[in-house]
C-alpha positions as CSV (number, residue, x, y, z in Angstrom):
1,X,-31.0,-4.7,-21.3
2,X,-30.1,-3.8,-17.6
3,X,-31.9,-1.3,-15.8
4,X,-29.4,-0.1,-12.6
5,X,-30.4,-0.6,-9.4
6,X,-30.9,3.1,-7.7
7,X,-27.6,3.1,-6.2
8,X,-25.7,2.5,-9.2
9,X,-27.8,5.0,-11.0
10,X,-26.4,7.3,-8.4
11,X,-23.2,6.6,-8.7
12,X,-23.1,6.9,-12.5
13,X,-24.7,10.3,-12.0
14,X,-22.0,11.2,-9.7
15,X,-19.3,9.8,-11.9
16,X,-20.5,11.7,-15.0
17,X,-20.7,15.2,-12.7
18,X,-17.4,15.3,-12.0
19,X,-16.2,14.0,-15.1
20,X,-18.0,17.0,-16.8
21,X,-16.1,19.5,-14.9
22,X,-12.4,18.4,-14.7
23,X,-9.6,16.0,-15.7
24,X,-8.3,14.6,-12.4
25,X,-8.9,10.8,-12.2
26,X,-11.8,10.0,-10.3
27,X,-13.1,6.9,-8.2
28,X,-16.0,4.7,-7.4
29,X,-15.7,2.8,-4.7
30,X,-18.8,-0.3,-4.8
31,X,-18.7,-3.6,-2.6
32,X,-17.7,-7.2,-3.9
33,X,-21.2,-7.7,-5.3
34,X,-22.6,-4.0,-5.9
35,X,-22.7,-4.4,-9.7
36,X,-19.0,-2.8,-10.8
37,X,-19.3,-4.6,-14.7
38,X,-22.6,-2.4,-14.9
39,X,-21.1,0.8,-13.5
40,X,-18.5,0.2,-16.4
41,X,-20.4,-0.5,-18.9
42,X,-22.9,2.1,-18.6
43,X,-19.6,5.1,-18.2
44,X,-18.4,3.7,-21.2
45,X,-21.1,4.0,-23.1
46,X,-21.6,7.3,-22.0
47,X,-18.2,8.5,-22.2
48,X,-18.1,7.2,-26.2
49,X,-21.6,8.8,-26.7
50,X,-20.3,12.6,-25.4
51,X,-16.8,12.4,-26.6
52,X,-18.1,12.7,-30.4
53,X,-17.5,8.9,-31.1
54,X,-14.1,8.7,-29.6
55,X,-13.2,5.0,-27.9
56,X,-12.9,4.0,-24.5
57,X,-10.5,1.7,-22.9
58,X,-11.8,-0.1,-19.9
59,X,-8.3,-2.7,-18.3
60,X,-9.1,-4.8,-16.0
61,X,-6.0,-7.0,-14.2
62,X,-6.8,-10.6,-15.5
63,X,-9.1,-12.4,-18.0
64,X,-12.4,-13.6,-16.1
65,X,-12.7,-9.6,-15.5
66,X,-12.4,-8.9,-18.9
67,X,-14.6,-10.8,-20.2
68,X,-17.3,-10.5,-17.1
69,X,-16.6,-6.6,-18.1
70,X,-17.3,-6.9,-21.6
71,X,-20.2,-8.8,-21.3
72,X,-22.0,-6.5,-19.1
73,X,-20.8,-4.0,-22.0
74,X,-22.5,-6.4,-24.4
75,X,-26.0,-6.9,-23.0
76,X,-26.7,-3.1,-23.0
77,X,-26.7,-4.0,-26.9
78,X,-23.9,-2.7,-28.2
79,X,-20.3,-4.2,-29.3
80,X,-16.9,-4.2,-28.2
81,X,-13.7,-5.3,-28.7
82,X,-11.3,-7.4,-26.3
83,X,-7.5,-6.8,-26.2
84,X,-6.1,-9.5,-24.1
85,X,-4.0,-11.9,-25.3
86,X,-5.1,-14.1,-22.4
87,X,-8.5,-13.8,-23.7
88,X,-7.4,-14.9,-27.0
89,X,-8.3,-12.1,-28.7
90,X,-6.3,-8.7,-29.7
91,X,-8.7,-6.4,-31.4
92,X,-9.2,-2.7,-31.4
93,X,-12.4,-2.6,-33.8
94,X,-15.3,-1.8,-31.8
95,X,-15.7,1.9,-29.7
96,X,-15.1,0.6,-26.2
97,X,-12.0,-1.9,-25.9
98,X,-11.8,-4.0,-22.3
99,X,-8.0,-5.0,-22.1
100,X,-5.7,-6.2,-20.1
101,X,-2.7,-4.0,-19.1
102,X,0.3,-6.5,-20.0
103,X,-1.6,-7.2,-23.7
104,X,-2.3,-3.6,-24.1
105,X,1.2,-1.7,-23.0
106,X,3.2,-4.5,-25.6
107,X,1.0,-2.7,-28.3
108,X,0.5,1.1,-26.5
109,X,0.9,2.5,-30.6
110,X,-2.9,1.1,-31.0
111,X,-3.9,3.2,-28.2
112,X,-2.7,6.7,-28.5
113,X,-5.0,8.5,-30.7
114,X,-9.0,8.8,-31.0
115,X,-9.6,8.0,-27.2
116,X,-11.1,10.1,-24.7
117,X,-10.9,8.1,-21.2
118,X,-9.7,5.3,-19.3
119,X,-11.7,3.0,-17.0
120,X,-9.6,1.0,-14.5
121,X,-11.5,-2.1,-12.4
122,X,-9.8,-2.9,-9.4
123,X,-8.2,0.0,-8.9
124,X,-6.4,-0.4,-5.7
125,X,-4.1,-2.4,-7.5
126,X,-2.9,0.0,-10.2
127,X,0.1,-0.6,-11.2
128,X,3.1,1.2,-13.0
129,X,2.1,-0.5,-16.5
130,X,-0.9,0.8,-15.8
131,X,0.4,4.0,-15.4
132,X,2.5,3.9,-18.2
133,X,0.0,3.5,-20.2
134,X,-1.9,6.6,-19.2
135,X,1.1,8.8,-19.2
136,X,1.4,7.8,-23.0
137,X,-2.3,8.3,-23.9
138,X,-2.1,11.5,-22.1
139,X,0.8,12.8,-24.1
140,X,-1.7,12.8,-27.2
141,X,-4.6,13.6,-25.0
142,X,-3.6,15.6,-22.0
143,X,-7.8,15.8,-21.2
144,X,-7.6,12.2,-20.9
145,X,-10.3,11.1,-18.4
146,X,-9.9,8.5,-15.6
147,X,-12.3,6.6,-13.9
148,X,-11.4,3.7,-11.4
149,X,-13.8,1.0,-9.6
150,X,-13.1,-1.2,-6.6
151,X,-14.5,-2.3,-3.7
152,X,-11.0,-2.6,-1.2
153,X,-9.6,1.6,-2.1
154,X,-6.8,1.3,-0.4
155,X,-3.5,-0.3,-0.2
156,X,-1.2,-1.8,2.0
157,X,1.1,0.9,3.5
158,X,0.1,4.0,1.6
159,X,-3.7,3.6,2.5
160,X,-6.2,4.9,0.9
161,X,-5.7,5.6,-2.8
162,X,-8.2,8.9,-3.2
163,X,-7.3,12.2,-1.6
164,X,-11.0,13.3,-1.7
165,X,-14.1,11.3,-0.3
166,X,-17.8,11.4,-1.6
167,X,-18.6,13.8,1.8
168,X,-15.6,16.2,0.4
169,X,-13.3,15.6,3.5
170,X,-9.7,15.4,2.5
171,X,-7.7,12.5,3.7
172,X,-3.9,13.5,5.0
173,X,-0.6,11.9,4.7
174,X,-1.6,9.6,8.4
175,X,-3.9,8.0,6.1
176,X,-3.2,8.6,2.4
177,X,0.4,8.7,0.8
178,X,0.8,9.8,-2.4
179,X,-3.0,8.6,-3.8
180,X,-3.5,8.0,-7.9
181,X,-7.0,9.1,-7.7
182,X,-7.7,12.7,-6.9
183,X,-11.2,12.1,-5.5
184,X,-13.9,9.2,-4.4
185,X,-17.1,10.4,-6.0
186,X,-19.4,8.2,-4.6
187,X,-19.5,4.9,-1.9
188,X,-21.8,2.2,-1.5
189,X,-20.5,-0.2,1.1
190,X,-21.4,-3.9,1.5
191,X,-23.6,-3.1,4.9
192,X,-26.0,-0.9,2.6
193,X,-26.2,-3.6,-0.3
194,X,-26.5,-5.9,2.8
195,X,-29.7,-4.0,4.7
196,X,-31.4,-3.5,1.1
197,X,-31.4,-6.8,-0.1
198,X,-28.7,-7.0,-3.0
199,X,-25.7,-9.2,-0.6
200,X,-26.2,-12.1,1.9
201,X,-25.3,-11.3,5.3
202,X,-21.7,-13.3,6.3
203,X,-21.3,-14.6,9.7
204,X,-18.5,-15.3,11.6
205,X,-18.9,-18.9,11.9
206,X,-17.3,-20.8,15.3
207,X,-14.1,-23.2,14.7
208,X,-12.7,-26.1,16.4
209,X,-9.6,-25.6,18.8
210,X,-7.2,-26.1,15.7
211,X,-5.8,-23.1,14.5
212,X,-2.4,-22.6,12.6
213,X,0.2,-20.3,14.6
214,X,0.6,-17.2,12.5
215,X,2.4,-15.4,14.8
216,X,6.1,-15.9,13.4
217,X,4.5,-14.1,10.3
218,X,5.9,-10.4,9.6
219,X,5.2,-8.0,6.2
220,X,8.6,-7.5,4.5
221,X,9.0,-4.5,2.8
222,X,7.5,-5.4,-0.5
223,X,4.0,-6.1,1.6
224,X,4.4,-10.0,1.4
225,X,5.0,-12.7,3.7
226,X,8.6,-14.5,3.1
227,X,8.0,-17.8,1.8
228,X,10.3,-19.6,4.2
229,X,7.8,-18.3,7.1
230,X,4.7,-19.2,5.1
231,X,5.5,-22.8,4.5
232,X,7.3,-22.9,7.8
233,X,3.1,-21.8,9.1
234,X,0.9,-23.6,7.4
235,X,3.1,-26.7,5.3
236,X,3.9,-29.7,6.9
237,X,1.5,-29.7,9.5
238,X,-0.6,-33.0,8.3
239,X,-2.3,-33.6,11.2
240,X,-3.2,-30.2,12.3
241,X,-4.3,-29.6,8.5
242,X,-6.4,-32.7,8.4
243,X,-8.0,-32.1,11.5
244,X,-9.2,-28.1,10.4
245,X,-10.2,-30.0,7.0
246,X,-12.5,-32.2,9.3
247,X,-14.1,-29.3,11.3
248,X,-14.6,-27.0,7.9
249,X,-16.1,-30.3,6.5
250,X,-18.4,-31.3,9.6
251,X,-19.7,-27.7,10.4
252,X,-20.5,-27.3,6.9
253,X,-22.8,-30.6,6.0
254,X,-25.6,-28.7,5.1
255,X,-23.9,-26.2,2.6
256,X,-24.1,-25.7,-1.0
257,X,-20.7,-24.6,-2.0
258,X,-17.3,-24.0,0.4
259,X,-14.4,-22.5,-0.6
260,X,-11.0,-22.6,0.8
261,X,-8.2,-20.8,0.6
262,X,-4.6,-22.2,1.1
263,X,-1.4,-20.3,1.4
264,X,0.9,-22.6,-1.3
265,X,0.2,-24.7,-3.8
266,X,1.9,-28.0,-0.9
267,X,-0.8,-26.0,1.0
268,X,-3.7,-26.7,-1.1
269,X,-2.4,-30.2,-2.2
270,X,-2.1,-31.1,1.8
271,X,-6.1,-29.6,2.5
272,X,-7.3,-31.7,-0.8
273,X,-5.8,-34.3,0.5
274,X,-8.3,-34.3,3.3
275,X,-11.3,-34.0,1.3
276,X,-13.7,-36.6,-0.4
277,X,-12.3,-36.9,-4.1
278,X,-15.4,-36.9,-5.8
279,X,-16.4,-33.8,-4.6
280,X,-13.4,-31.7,-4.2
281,X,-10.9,-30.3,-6.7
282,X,-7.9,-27.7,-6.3
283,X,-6.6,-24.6,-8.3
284,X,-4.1,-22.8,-8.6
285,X,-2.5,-20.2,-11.2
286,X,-1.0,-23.4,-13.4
287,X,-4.0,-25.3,-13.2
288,X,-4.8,-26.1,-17.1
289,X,-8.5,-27.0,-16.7
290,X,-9.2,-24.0,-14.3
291,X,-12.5,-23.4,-16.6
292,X,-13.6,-27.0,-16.6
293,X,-13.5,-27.2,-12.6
294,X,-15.2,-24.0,-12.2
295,X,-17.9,-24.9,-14.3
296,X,-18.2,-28.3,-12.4
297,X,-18.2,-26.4,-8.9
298,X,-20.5,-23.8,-10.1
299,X,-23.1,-26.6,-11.5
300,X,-22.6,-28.4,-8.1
301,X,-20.9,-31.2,-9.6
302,X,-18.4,-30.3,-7.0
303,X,-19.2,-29.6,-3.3
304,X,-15.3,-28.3,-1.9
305,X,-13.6,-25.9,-3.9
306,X,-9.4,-25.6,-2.8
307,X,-7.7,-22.5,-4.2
308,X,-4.3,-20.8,-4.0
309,X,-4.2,-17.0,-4.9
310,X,-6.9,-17.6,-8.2
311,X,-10.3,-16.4,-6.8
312,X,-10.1,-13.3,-4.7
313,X,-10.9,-11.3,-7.6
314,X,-12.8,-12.2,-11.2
315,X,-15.2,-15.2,-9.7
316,X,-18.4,-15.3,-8.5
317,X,-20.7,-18.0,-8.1
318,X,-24.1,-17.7,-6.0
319,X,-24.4,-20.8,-4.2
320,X,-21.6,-20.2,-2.1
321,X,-22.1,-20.0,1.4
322,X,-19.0,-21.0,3.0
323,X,-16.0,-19.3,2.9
324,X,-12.8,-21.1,4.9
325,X,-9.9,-19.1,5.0
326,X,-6.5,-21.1,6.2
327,X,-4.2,-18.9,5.0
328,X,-2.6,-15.2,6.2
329,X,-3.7,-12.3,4.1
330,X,-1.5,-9.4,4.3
331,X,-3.9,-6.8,4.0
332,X,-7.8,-6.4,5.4
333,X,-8.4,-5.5,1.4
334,X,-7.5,-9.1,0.4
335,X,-9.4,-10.3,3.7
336,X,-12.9,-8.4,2.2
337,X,-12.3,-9.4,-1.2
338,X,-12.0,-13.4,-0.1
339,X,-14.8,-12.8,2.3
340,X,-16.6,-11.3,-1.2
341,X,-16.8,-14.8,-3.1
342,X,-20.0,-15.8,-0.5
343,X,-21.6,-12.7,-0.8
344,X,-24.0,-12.9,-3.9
345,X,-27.7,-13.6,-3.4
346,X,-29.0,-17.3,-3.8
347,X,-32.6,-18.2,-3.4
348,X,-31.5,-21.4,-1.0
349,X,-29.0,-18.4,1.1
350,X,-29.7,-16.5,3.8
351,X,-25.7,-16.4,5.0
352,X,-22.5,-17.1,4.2
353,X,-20.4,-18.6,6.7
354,X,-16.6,-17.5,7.7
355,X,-14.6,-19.4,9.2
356,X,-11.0,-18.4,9.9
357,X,-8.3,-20.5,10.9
358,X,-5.0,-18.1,10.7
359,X,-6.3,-15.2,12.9
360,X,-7.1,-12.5,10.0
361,X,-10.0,-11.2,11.5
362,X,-8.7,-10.9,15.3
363,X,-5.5,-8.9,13.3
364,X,-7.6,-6.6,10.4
365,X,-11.1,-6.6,12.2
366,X,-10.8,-6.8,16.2
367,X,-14.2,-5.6,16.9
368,X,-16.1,-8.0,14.9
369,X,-16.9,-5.9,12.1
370,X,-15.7,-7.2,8.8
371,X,-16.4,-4.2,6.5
372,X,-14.6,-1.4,9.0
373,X,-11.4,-1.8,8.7
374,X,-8.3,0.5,10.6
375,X,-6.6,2.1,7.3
376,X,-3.2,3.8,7.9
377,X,-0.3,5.3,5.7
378,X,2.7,3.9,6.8
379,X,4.6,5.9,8.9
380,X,1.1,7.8,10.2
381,X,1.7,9.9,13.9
382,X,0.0,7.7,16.6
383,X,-2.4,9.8,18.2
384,X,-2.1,12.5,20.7
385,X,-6.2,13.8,20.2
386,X,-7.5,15.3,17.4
387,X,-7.7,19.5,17.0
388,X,-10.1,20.9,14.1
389,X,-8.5,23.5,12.5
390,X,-10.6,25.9,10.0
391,X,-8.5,27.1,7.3
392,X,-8.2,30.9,7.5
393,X,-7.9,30.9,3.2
394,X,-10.3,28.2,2.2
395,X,-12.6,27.8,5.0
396,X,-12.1,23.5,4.9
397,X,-12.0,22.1,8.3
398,X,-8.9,19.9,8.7
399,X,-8.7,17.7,11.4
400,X,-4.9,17.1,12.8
401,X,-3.2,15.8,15.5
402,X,-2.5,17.3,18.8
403,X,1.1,18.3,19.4
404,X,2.7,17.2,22.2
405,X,4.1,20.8,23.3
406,X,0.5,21.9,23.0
407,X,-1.2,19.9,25.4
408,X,-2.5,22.2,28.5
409,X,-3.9,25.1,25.7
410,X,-7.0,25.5,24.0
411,X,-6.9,25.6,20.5
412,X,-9.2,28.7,18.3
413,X,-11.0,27.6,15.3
414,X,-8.1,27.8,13.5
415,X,-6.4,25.3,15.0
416,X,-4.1,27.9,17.3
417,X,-3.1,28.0,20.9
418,X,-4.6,30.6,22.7
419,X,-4.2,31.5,26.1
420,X,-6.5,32.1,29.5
421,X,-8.0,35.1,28.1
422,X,-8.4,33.8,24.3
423,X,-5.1,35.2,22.8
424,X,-2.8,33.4,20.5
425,X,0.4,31.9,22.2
426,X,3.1,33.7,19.8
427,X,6.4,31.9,19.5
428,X,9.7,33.4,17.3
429,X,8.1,31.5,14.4
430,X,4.3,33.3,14.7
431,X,1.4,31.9,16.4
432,X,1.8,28.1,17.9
433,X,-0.5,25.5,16.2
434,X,-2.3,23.7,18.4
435,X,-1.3,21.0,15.9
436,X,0.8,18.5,14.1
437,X,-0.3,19.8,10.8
438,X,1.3,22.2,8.3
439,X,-0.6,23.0,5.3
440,X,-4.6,22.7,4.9
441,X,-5.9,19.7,2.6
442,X,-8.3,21.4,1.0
443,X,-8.7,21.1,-2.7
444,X,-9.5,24.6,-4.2
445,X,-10.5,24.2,-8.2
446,X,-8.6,26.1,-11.0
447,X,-10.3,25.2,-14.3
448,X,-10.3,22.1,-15.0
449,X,-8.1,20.7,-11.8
450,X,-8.1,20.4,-8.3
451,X,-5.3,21.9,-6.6
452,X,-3.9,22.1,-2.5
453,X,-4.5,25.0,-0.5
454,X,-1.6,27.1,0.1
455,X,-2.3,28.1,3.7
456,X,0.6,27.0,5.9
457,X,0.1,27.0,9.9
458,X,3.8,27.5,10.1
459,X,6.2,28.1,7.5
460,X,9.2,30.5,6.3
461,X,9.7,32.7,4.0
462,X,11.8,32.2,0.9
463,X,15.0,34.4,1.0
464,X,14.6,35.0,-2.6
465,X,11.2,35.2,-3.8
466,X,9.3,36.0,0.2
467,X,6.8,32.5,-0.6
468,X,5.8,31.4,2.7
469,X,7.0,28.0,2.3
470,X,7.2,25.2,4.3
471,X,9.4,24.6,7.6
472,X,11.5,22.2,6.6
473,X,12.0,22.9,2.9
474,X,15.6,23.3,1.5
475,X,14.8,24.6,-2.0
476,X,11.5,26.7,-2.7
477,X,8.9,25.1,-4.3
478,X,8.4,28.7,-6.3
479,X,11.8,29.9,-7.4
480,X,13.4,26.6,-6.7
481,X,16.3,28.7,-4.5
482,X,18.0,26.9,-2.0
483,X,16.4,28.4,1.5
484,X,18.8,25.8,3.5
485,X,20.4,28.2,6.6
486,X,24.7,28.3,6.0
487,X,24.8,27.0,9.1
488,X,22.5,24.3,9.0
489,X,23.7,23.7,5.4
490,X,27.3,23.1,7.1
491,X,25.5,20.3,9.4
492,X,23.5,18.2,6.7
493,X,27.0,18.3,4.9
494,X,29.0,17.1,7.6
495,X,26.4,14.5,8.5
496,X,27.0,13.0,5.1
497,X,30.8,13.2,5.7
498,X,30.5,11.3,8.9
499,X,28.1,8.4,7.4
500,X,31.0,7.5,4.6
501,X,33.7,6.0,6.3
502,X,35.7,5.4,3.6
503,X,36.8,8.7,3.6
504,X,39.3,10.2,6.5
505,X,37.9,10.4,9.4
506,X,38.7,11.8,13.1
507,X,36.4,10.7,15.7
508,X,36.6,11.7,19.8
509,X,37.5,8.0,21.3
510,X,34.4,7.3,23.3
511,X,35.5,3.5,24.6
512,X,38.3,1.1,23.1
513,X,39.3,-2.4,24.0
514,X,41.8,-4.5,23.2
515,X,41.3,-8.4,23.0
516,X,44.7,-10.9,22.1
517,X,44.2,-13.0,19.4
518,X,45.8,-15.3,16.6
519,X,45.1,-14.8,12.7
520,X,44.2,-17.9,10.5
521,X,47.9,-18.5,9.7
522,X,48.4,-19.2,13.3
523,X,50.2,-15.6,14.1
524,X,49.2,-13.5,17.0
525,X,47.5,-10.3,16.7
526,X,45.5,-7.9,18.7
527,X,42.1,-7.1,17.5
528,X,41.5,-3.3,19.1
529,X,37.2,-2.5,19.2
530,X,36.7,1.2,18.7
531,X,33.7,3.1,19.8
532,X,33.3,7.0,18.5
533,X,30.2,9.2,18.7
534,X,29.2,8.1,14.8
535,X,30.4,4.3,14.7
536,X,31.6,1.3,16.1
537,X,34.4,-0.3,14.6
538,X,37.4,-3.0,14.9
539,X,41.2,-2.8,13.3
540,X,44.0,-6.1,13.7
541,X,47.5,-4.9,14.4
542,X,50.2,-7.9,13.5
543,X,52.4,-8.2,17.3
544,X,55.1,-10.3,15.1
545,X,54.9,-8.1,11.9
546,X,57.8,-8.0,9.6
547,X,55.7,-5.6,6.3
548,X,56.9,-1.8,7.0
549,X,53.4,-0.9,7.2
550,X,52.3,-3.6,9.5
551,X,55.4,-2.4,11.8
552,X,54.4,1.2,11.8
553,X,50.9,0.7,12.4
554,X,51.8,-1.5,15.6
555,X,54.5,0.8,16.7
556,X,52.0,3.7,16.5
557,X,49.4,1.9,18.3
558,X,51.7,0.8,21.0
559,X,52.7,4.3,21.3
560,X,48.7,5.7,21.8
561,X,47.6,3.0,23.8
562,X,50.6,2.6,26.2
563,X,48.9,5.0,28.8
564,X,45.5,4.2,28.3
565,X,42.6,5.2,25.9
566,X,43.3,8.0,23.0
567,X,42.0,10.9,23.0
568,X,40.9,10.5,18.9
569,X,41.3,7.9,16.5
570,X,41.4,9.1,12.7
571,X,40.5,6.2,10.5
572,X,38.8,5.2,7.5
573,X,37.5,1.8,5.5
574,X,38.6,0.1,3.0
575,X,36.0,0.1,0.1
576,X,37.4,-3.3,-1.5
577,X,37.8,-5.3,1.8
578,X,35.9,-4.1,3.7
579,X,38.4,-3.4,6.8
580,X,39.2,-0.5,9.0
581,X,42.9,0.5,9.1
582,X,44.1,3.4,11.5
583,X,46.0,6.4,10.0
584,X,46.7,8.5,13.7
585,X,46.1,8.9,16.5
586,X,45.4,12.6,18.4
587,X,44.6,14.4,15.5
588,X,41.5,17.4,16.1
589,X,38.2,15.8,16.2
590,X,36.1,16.4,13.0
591,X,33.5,19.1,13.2
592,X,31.2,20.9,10.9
């Protein structure tokens, strides 16, 4: 039987607080190596003994967790079940369940009655089958409760993934889009597991003058590396690969246990190529004896351990104390969970070793510090100061970001300008925020959910129903009337006229030019390039035409041109090739 440490006892206190008084999903955030299998374990059990015997589903996103998961579950001497077809196993028997989320959505009819909560590990990575799956247990259960775990809680463009943080501050849209969880209800951060005793202390170890150039590298829009630029990075490069193989290996003669971490499989092959065969060994997500090597390494059997993608999450193994990382990670999340592998406690430990060879830390951690990351939504306002703003309806303090037409004024306590003798600068739209900010983030509670404060710094009022709504709304979040001005309704619709070209359009002729040419049958034409105030553009007019069409479009240009640039061109584009054809020329120019 495990008795928690005192910070995990805390945090299961905190967790079962909240989860007494409302339905939002909730979060624990706990360091690689602050015990998350125990946290779990002891919620479940919990959750199934308050609930009146109803079952518990705890998912986890791959096997090892799982099982690591369930037998934490197990030693607090009770049974469970495991749903995971990786796992080899698919059964729904016992009162808590540990699953994985592909095994368990394929059979989602097993799951929709007789439970009362949810526990997701690694929650940063929730995913829509995830999701799924809790929308359809909800439907049967709408007091479904939801508790997630992780040590990295945030993601890579949205940032973090709570709105709420264990001190109660909200986090805005700079650095929180759209989170799953409602509210963080308690943090224990690798430096505190560090200072009392639980994690060994990771260095930043010095490297040799090798280094792979990363700086060709850039996030597509699916938050991944392509893999032409990858391999073009770090494949290929035999001697600059053997030679960081040969540093790693000489600055690391007196270590128990290094792991490295390659950027493809060629990758991996290329840096176990470079190692001493009897005491190295590589995997990766298709290697077929993945538990045999692991068992080998963790026994010390093996001294190098080479790994593409496999170990960031779901492996530990004490004796580790070498970490060599010689591949890009896209986020600092992934960075801290590689850096995680070294951090358990060994009695022959007293630090793990980093050593970087593809500039992660210098991008995700500039100042040194490994476990402070920089977390931003993308799309977040840079900075121009930050204004507190007390909300006049809640009392939170929100902090925003100074506006730029506010710089020279004071700001009141609610976040207002105010002039030389302490009044509020008024403007046409009410009192100017000293701010970037619209509506307060603070969550007021109504029974058993957290909702947004209403109060808006600046706003309108709904034409229909008076709701002071926000500036830039079209339709009222209230009556759902459209509160779009006629006038300005006229603009957005022209504006999405003028981006469809293949319908008839008349442009003012900003610039045209006309450039002699011959087609690819050898006949000469004259390619004419268009610019307007919405688009550039380029038509072909046949000199030698004999097609009527062809005639009367040359004719007509001819006729335009002859004494120098048009006043309008009215146009459009051919949806099937592709190609812009005239239709006049001096027509009136489109306008809302």
């Amino acid at each position: 039987m495990f008795q928690p440490r005192p910070y995990q006892q805390e945090a299961i206190d905190a967790a079962k607080a909240e989860l007494r008084q409302g339905v939002d999903p909730i979060l624990i955030e706990a360091a690689t190596g602050a015990g998350k299998s125990l946290l779990i374990a002891y919620i479940a059990e919990w959750l199934h003994e308050i609930s009146a015997g109803k079952k518990v589903l705890c998912l986890a996103p791959q096997r090892e967790l799982v099982l690591q998961n369930a037998a934490k579950y197990k030693a607090l001497g009770a049974p469970c079940s495991i749903f995971s077809a990786s796992a080899g196993a698919k059964s729904t028997r016992h009162p808590v369940v540990f699953g994985t989320p592909g095994t368990v959505s394929r059979s989602i009819s097993r799951f929709l009655t007789d439970y009362c909560a949810v526990v997701i590990d690694e929650a940063h990575g929730i995913t829509p089958t995830i999701r799924g799956i809790i929308e359809a247990m909800q439907a049967s259960n709408p007091r479904l409760r939801i508790i997630g775990t992780t040590a990295t809680p945030f993601r890579l463009g949205s940032g973090y993934i709570y709105r709420i943080g264990p001190n109660g501050k909200a986090n805005s849209d700079d650095t929180c889009r759209d989170p799953y969880f409602l509210k963080c209800v308690y943090r224990i951060e690798a430096p505190d597991l560090i200072k009392q005793g639980y994690l060994t202390p990771p260095v930043i170890a010095a490297t040799g003058t090798e280094a792979y150039d990363t700086s060709g590298l850039q996030l597509q829009r699916n938050g991944h590396y392509a893999p032409s630029a990858v391999d073009q990075a770090f494949v290929g490069h035999g001697r600059k690969t053997a030679s960081i193989v040969a540093d790693v290996v000489a600055r690391s003669r007196d270590a128990m246990g290094v792991v490295f971490f390659a950027a493809t499989v060629q990758h991996g092959e290329e840096i176990l190529a470079s190692l001493p065969p009897s005491m190295s060994a590589l995997i990766t997500g298709a290697t077929k004896n993945r538990d045999g090597i692991l068992k080998r390494f963790e026994q010390r059997g093996l001294k190098y351990l080479v790994n593409v993608g496999v170990l960031t999450t779901g492996w530990d193994c004490a004796h580790v104390d070498t970490i060599a990382i010689l591949r890009k990670t896209e986020s600092v999340g992934l960075l801290q969970q590689i850096i995680g592998r070294g951090l358990r406690l060994h009695p022959e430990k007293r630090e793990v070793r980093i050593m970087d060879y593809a500039g992660n830390i210098a991008e995700h951690c500039p100042d040194g510090d490994l476990f402070a990351p920089i977390v931003k939504a993308r799309g977040a306002k840079e900075g121009g100061g930050i204004v507190p703003a007390e909300c006049p309806a809640c009392g939170y303090e929100n902090e925003f970001t100074r506006h730029k037409d506010a710089e020279g004024y004071e700001a009141d306590k609610n976040g207002y300008c105010v002039d030389v003798w302490g009044q509020r600068v008024e403007t046409e739209y009410g009192p100017m925020p000293a701010h970037v900010g619209r509506r307060c983030w603070g969550m007021v509670k109504a029974r058993e959910k957290y909702e947004r404060c209403s109060y808006r710094w600046t706003g309108k009022e709904c034409p229909h129903c008076n709701e002071f709504i926000d500036i830039a709304a079209r339709y009222c979040p209230s009556c759902k009337g459209e509160v779009v001005d006629p006038n300005e309704k006229l603009q957005i619709e022209f504006t999405s006229f003028k981006k469809d070209p293949t319908q008839p359009q008349t442009d003012q002729v900003l610039s045209f030019k006309a450039v002699e040419s011959v087609s690819q049958r050898g006949n000469p034409v004259v390619r004419a390039d268009w610019v307007t105030p919405h688009r550039q553009f380029s038509t072909w007019f046949q000199k030698s035409a004999k097609h009527p069409r062809a005639v009367k479009e040359w004719n007509m240009f001819q006729a335009a041109t002859a004494f120098g640039t048009p006043e309008t061109v009215s146009y459009c584009k051919d949806s099937a090739s592709g190609f812009f054809r005239i239709l006049a020329f001096g027509m009136p120019e489109d306008r809302p």
